[in-house]
Structures are given as C-alpha cells and as structure tokens.
N, C-alpha and C positions, 0 to 999 in steps of 0.2 A: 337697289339692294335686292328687292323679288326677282329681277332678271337674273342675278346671280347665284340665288337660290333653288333657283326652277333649270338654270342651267350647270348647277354642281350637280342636283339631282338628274338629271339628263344625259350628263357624262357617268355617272354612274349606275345608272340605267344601261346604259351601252358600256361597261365597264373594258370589257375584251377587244372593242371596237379602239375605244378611246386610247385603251393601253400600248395598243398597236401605233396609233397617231403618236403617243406621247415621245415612245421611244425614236419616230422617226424625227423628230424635231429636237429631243437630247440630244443623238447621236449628229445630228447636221450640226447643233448649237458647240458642240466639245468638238467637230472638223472643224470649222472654223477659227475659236478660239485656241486651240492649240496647234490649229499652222503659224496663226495670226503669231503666238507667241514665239513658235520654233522663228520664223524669219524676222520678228523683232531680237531676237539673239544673235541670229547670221548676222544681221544687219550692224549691229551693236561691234561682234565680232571680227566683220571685216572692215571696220572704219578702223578699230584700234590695229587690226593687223596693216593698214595702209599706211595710219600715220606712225606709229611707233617700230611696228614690227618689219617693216619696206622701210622704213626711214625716211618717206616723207615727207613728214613734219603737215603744219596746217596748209601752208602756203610757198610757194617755190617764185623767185622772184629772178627774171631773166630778160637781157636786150630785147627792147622792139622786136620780133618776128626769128627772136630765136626758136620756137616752138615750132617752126615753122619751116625754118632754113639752117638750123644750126649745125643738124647733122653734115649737111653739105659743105658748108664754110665754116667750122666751130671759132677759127683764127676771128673774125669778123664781128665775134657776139660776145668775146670774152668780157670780163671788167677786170683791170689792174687792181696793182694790186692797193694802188690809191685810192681809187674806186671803191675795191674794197671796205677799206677802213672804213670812209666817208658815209657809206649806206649802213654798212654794221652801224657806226654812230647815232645816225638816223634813225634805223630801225630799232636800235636798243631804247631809245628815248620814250617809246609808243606805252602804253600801260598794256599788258596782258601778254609783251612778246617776252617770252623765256629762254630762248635759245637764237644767236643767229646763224646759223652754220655754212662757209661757202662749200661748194661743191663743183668738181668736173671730173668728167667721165674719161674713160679710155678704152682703145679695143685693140687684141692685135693676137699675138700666139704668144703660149706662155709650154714652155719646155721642163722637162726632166734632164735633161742630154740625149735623151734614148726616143723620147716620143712628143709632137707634139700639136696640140688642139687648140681653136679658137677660145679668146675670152673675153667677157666685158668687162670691165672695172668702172666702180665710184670709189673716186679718191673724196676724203674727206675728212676734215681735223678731228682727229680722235678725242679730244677735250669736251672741242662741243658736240660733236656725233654721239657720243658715248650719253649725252644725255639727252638726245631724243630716242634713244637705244634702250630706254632703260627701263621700258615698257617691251621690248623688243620680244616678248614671248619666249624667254631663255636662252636667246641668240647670242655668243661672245660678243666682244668686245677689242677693239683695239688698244696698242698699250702705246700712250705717248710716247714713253721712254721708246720706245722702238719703232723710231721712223723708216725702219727698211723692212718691217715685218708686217704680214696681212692675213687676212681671212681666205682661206680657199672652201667652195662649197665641198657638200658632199661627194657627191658623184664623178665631179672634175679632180677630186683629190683618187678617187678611188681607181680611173682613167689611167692618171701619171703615178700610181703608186706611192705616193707622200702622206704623210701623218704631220701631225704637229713637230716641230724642232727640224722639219725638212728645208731642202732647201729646189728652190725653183727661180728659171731665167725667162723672164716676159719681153719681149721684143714688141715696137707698135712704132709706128710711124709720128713722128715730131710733128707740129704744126707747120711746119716750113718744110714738110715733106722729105726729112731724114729719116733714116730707118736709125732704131737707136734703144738700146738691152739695157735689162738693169737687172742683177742678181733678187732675188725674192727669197727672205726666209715666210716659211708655214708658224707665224700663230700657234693658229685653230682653225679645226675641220668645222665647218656649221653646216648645219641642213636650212636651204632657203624656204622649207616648205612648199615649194612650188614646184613639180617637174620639171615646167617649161625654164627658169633656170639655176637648177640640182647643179647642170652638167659645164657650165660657163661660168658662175658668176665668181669674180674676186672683190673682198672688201677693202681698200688701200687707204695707207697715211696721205693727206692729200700732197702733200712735201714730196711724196715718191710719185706720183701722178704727174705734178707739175713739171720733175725731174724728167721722168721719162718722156712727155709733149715738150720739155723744155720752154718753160713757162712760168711765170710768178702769177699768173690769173686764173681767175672760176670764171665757168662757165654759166653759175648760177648760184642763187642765196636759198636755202632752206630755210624758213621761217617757222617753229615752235609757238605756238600759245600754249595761252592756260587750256584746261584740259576740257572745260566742259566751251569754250568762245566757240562761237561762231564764226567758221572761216572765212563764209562770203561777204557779209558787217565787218570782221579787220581788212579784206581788200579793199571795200568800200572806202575806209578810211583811212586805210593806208596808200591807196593810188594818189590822192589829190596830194597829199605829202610827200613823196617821193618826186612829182612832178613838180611841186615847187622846190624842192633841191639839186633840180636840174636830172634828173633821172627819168631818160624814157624807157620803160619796162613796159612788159608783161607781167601779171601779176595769175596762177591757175590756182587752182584751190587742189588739195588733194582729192578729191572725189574728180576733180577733171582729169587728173593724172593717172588715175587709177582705173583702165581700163575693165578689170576683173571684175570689182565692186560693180559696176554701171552695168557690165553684164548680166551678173546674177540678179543685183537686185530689179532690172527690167523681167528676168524671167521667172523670180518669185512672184513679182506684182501680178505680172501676166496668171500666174496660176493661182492665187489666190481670187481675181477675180474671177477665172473660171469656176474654181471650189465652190464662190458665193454665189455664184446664180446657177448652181445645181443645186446646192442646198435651198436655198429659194425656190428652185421649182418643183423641186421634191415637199417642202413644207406647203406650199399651196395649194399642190394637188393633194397629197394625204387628208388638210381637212377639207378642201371641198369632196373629197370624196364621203369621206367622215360626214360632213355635214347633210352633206345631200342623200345620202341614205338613212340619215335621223328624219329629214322631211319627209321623205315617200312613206315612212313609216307612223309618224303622228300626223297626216294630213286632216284626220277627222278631228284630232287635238288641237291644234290650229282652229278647225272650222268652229269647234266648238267657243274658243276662247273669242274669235270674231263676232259669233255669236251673241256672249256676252256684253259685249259692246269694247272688246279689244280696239283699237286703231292699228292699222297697218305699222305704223315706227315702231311700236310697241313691241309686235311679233320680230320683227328687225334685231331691236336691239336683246330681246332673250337670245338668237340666234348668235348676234356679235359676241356678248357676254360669254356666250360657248365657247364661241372660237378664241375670244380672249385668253379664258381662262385654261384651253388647250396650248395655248402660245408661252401663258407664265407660267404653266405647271410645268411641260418639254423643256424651256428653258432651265429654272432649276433644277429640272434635273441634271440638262448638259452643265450647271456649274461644276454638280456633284460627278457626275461624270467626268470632266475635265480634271478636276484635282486629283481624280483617284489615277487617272496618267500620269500626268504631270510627277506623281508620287512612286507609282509602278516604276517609270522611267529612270528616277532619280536615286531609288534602290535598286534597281537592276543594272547601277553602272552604263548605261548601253553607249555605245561609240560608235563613230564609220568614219569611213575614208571619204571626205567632200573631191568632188573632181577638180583635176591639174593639182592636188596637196600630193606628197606623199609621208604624208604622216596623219595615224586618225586621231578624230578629233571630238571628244564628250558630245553627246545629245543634251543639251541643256533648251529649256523651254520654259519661257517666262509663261505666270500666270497676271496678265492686264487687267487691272478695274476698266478702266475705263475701255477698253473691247470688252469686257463682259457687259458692261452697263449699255452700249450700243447699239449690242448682238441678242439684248433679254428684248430692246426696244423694239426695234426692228420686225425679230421674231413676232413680236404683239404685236404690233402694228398690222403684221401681214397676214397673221390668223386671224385677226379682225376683219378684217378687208377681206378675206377669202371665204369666211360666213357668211359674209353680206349675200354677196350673189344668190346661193341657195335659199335663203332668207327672205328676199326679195320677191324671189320668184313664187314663194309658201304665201307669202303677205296677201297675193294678189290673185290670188285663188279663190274663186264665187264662192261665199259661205252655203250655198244649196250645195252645191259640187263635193268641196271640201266634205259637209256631213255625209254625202251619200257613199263617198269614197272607199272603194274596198280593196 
C-alpha cells in the first residue's frame, strides 16, 4: 500500500511527464479496442451476409469430389431426384436443420433480342430458398406461383435494358450437350452487392434450371440451421449419418465456401496484429522512458531510502507500482476514450463503401467487455514489466554513489 502511495505521489510529481505517458497508452488502449470491435462487426456482418444474404445456408452437401470436378462433368455428380427426396428426409430428421434447399447452377448467354452477355445462374426452390433469403439483407425474393420468372442483378439488367415485368431469352448448353432456350420473364432487378457479380448474376426457379440442363436433379443440398449452430459440430454429426444411409458426400461449411469472408478476415487478423505490437511498443517505450528519467532524477532518493535500510525488491516494487499504476490509469482512460467514439461514430451516421460492395455500408463498432477486460490486462501487465528494467537498475546502485550523486 506505501508503494502505491509513494508512487501516486511520484506520478504526480512528474505530472506533465506522466500525462504525456497516460495519453499515449489511452489512445493505443481505444486503437486497439475499437478496431478490435470495428472487425468483430465485419466479421459478424459477413458471416450473415454469406449465409443468408449469398444464400449459402450453414452447410452445402454434394457427390464425393464434386468440389472438385463438378464444373468439368456436372452430369456425373448430380443426385435424382430420388435422391433427392431420400437425403431431404434424412437431413430434415437431424434437430437444428431448418431448411433443406436443393440447388443447381447454370451458365450460358441470356438475350434481349438485340444484345447479348454471359450469365451465371442458381436455380433453386423458391419455397425453400425464400427462407434462407429471409435474412437476405432486402434482396427480393422469388414467387412460387411463377416458375418461368427470376431475378436479374443490377447491372446485367441495366446492360440488356429490362426492368421488372420484362422479358428475356437464356440459352445454355443441356447436360448432354444440346444448346437449348427458354423464355425468361424479369421478376426483379436486385443488387448482389458485390461488383464482381452486379453484371452476371440471375436468380432462377429451380424447375426452370433443370428445364433448361434438361434434368430432374441438383447438383447440390443447401443446408439451413438454427441461427446461432455451429456449422462445423452439424458436419460432424451429420457426415457419419448420411454415410450410413448410403450417401457419399462432401459435406463444406459456409466459411469454406466463402472465399471473401477468409479473405478479409486473414487481412484484418493480419492488421490487427500489427496495430497490437505497435501499440505495444509504443506503451513500452513511453514508460521506460517515463521511468527511466524519474530514476536519473531521484537517484539520491533511492540512495537515501537504501540507506535507511530499504532492500533492493522494495525500491523494485515502488517503481513497478508506478508503472502499474500508469498502465490502469491510460487504460481507463482508453475505456473513456473508446466510448466517446464509438458514440461520435454512432451520431455522426458515418458509412463507406467496403471493397468489391457497391453499395455503402454503416460504420457500426461494437464495444467488447471482454477485449476491454484483456486489453486494461495486458496494458498492466506491460507497464509493469517495463518499470522493472529501470527499477532494477536504481536498486542496484552503491548507496555511497547513489548519495553522492548529482
């Protein structure tokens, strides 16, 4: 308790000094915490925009080594549509699955009469699509009642000149390698949010997909849980059961599928660990700097207390107690500092444009206990630790020396 009293009064002694240190470890404590919380929102954000708003779902269930080869031979990895049924059955039996949705894709040119550009299509049962859609981020919807009617994106509508109640001709290659048209009414115009596909993408009934490959089978199962499972626990427990009902699959989680997601969030992680060991090196040197010019300055103070019959740990721990207490004061400040962002931000509306979106999108930034709780830790931990050194070196200073010291 006198350590900490002898170094409250020490820091306020060097008040100007200290207040310089204090601010450098807020301001590193409030970088931290509120990147920490900007990409725990990203992060939050593009998990719901993978499974719900991409259509996803938690889990995508497909042939042995369709992942792998299906583009090249999709004939080869289909499931019937008995198939079908069988695994829908299956899969709906499991506790936590909500939706089973089949799905297959299509690619080929889709026409005005006058002009016409590549596209990709997912066909897929607008009953059950529509309900893992329904988190979709405001994205339409498919209407059962209208098995010849789809979604065109934005940009590809805006290409061929069509609005909703239009109508448009897709051409694509049959699985048995016929070329082979189907009329297309326009839905709705949706924005995919993504540039990369604004200008390509169609959303189709899958009835009109299979139509056009000429086909009664998917290519693949979209699998829905509850909202807050675990995708890679129901592969777990859902692979050994599907393999006892005779089903050899693939089974990818949405985060595998999701190439975007794995990108950014490698290149937040990556920058956030940089952040933390700036901010780290920055709060270490400030107080040893801090510190080590309080020692050049009381070194007769020192001498004098060894004098007395101080011990070396003793001189130690007044110094740690400094550093400590430079550790938890910068930190609450960075609390207070943090919320008063976090609050700026939250009244000032602020928004941007994330890359490959084209549409912007709110600055939203959680405030974490538990990264605060870590990051107050931490901080103390390391201004304690960064006393030391200077501390050390005072300790062990010849009490003749130390007194004579000028």
């Amino acid at each position: 308790m006198i350590a900490f009293k002898l170094a409250l009064r020490n820091l306020w002694k060097n008040r100007r000094r200290s207040l310089a240190t204090l601010i450098a470890i807020a301001l590193g404590f409030a970088a931290i915490n509120l990147f920490a919380g900007y990409i725990h929102n990203s992060y939050n954000g593009l998990r719901l925009g993978s499974i719900y708003g991409e259509g996803l779902g938690h889990l995508t269930i497909a042939r042995k080594g369709f992942f792998e080869q299906g583009s090249l031979k999709p004939e080869q990895f289909l499931f019937s549509e008995t198939e079908l049924a069988r695994l829908t059955q299956v899969l709906g039996a499991e506790a936590g699955v909500q939706v089973v949705s089949p799905r297959l894709s299509a690619s080929g040119l889709v026409s005005n009469g006058k002009l016409s550009t590549i596209f990709i299509a997912e066909g897929e049962d607008p009953a059950l699509a529509n309900r893992i859609w329904r988190r979709g981020m405001g994205r339409p919807k498919l209407d059962p009642a209208q098995p010849g009617a789809g979604l065109v994106s934005r940009v590809l509508a805006e290409r061929l000149g069509v609005k909703a109640g239009g109508n448009l001709v897709t051409l694509s290659n049959t699985l048995e390698g016929q070329i082979n048209a189907l009329d297309l009414d326009v839905l709705r115009v949706w924005d995919t949010g993504t540039a990369a596909t604004n200008d390509k993408s169609l959303r189709l009934p899958l009835s009109y997909v299979q139509k056009l490959l000429d086909t009664r089978g998917a290519s693949r199962v979209v699998v829905l849980l509850d909202e807050d499972a675990d995708a890679d626990a129901a592969r777990a427990v859902l692979a050994p059961r599907l393999a006892a009902a005779g089903f050899e699959v693939d089974i990818k989680t949405w985060v595998e599928l999701s190439n975007y997601y794995r990108q950014v969030k490698r290149l937040f992680d990556l920058i956030f660990a940089f952040l933390f060991v700036i901010v780290f090196v920055v709060v270490l040197m400030s107080i040893i700097n801090t510190l080590s010019m309080s020692v050049m300055e009381r070194v007769r103070e020192i001498g004098t207390l060894r004098a007395l019959g101080m011990q070396r740990w003793a001189v130690v721990r007044i110094f740690a107690a400094e550093g400590s207490l430079l550790g938890l004061l910068g930190s609450l400040g960075g609390v207070v500092l943090t919320l008063l962002v976090k609050l700026l931000i939250t009244l000032g509306h602020v928004s941007y444009t994330p890359p490959s979106s084209s549409s912007p999108v709110p600055l939203s930034i959680s405030v974490l206990p538990s990264m605060l709780g870590v990051t107050l830790l931490v901080l103390c931990l390391v201004a304690t630790l960064a006393a030391c050194w200077p501390a050390r070196r005072a300790a062990h200073i010849e009490i003749v020396d130390a007194l004579g010291h000028v």
